[in-house]
TORMIGU-498011 format. One record per residue (C-alpha): z, x, y; residue number from 0; residue in three letters. Coordinates in Angstrom, 1 decimal, m for minus. Example, Ala and Ser with C-alpha at 12.3 -4.5 7.8 and 13.67 -1.06 7.14 Angstrom:
<sites>
zz:7.8	xx:12.3	yy:m4.5	filum:0	kollum:ALA
zz:7.1	xx:13.7	yy:m1.1	filum:1	kollum:SER
</sites>
This chain:
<sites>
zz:0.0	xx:0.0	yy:0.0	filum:0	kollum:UNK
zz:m1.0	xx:1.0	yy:3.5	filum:1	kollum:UNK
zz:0.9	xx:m0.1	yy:7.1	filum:2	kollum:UNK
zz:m2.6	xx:0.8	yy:8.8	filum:3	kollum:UNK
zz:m5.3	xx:m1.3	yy:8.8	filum:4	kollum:UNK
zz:m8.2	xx:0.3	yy:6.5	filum:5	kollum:UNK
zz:m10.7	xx:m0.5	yy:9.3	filum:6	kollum:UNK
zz:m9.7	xx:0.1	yy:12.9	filum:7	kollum:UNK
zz:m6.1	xx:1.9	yy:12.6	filum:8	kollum:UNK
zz:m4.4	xx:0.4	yy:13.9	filum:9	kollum:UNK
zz:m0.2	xx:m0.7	yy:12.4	filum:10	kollum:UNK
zz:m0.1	xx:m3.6	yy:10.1	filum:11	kollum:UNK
zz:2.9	xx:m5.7	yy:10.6	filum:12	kollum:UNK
zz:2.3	xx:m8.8	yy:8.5	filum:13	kollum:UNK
zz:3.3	xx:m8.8	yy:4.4	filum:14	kollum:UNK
zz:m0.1	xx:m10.1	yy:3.4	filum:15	kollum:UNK
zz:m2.0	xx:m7.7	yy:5.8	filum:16	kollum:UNK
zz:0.0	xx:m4.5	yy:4.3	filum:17	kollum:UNK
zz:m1.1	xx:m6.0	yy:0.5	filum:18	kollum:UNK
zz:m4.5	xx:m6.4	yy:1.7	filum:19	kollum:UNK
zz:m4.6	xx:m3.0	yy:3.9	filum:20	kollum:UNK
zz:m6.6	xx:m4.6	yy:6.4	filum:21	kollum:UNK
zz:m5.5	xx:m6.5	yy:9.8	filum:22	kollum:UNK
zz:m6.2	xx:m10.6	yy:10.9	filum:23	kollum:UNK
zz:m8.8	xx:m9.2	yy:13.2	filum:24	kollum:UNK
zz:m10.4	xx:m7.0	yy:11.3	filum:25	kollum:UNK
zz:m10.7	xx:m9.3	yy:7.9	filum:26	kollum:UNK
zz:m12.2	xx:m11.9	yy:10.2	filum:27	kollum:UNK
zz:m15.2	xx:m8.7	yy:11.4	filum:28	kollum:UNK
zz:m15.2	xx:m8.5	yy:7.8	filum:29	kollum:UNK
zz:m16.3	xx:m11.8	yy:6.5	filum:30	kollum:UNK
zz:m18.6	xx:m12.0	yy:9.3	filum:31	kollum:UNK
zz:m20.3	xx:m8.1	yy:8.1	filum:32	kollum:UNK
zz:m19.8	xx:m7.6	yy:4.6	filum:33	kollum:UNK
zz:m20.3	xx:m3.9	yy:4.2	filum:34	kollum:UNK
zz:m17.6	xx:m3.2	yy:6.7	filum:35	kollum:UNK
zz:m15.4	xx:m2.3	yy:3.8	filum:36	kollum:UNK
zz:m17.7	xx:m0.6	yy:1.8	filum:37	kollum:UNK
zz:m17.8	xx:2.9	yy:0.9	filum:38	kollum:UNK
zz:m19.9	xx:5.5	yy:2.9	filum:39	kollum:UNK
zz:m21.5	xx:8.4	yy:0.7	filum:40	kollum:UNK
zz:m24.6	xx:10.3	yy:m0.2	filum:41	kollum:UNK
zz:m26.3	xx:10.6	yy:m3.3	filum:42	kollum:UNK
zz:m29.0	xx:12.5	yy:m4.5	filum:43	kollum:UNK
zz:m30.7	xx:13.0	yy:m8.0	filum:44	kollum:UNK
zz:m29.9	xx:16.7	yy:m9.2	filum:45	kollum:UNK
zz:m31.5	xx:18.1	yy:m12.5	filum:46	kollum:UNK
zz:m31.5	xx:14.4	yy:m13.6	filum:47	kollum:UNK
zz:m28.1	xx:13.6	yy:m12.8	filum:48	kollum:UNK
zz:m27.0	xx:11.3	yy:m10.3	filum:49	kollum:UNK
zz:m24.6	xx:13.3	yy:m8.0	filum:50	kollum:UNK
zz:m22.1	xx:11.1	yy:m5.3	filum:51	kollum:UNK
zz:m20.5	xx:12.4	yy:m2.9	filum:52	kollum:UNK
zz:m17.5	xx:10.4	yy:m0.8	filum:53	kollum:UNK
zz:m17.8	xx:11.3	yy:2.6	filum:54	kollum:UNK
zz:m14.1	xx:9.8	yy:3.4	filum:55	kollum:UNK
zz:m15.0	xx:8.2	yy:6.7	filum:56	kollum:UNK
zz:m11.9	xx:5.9	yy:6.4	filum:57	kollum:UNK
zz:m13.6	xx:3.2	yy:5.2	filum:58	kollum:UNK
zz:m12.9	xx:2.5	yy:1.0	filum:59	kollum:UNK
zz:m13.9	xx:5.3	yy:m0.8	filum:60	kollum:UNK
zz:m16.2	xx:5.4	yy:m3.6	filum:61	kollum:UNK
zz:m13.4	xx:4.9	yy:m6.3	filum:62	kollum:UNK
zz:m12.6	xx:1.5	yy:m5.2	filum:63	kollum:UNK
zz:m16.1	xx:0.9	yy:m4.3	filum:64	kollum:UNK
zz:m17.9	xx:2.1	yy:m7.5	filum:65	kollum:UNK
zz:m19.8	xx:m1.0	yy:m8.7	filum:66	kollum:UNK
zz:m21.0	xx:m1.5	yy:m5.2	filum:67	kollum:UNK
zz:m22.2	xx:2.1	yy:m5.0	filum:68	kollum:UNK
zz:m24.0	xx:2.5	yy:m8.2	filum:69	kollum:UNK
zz:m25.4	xx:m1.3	yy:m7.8	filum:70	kollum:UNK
zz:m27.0	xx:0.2	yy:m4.5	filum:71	kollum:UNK
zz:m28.2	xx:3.3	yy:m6.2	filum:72	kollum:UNK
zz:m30.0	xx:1.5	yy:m8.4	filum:73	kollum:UNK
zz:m31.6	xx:m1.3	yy:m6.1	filum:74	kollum:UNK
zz:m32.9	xx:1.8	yy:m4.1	filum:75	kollum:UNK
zz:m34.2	xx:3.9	yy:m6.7	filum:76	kollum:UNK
zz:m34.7	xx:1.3	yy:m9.6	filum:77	kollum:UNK
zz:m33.4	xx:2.8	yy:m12.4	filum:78	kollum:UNK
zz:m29.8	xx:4.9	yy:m12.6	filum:79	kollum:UNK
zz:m30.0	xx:8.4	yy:m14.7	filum:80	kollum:UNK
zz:m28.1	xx:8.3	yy:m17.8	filum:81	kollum:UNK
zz:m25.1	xx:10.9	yy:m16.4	filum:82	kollum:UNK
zz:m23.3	xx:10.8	yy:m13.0	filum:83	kollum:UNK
zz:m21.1	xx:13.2	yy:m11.4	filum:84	kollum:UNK
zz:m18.9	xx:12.0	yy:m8.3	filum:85	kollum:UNK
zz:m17.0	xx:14.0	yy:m6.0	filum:86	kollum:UNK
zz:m14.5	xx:12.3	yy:m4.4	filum:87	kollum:UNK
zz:m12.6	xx:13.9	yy:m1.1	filum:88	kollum:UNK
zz:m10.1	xx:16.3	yy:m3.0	filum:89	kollum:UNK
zz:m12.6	xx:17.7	yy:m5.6	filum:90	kollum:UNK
zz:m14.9	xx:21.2	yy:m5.6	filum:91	kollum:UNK
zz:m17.2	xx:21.3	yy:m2.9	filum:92	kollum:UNK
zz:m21.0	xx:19.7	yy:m3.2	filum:93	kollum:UNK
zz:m22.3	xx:23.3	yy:m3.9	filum:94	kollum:UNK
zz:m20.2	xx:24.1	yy:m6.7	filum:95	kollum:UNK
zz:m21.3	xx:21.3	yy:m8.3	filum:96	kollum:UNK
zz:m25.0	xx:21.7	yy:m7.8	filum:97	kollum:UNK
zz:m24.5	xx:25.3	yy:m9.2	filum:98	kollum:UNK
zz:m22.2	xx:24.0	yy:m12.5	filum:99	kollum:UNK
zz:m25.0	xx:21.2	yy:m12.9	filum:100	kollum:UNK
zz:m27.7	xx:24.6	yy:m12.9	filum:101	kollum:UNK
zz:m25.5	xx:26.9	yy:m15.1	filum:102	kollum:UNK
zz:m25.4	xx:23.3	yy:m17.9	filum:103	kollum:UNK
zz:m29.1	xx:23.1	yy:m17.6	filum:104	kollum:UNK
zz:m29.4	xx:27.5	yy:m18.7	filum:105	kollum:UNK
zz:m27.5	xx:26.2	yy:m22.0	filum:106	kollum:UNK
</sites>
């Protein structure tokens, strides 16, 4: 549970607003812009796996946003890869994953 709102900061003071991490004002943007709450990333195809990374911009991160993300990924690209990797904010940097993804492929 949070006692800032996920979206603009600001203190939550209300029970149902902490549960919900998100404020009156900010649920009501919400309902009105649907991918306010959604997680901001970038993906890319690498050696023929799909590689995510969570760009943490305080909005919900790709862990709680998962389905969304990889429903996305495949309306843009029609069709997913059979393996994905996803970095989320406290993991190894993008490049060390690129170059573990490389050193697989030399097996």
């Amino acid at each position: 549970m949070t006692t800032c709102c996920h979206s603009c900061g600001r203190p939550l003071r209300d029970p149902q607003s902490i549960e919900a991490g998100v404020g009156p004002s900010c649920a009501a943007k919400a309902q009105q812009q649907p991918t306010m709450f959604r997680a901001s990333y970038s993906a890319k195809i690498v050696d023929g796996v799909l590689v995510i990374w969570d760009r943490d911009c305080g909005t919900t991160s790709v862990t709680n946003d998962i389905e969304h993300v990889l429903r996305a990924e495949f309306e843009a690209r029609g069709t997913l890869p059979r393996f994905v990797i996803y970095r989320d904010t406290a993991a190894q940097r993008a490049d060390a994953l690129e170059a573990l993804l490389r050193s697989l492929r030399e097996l």
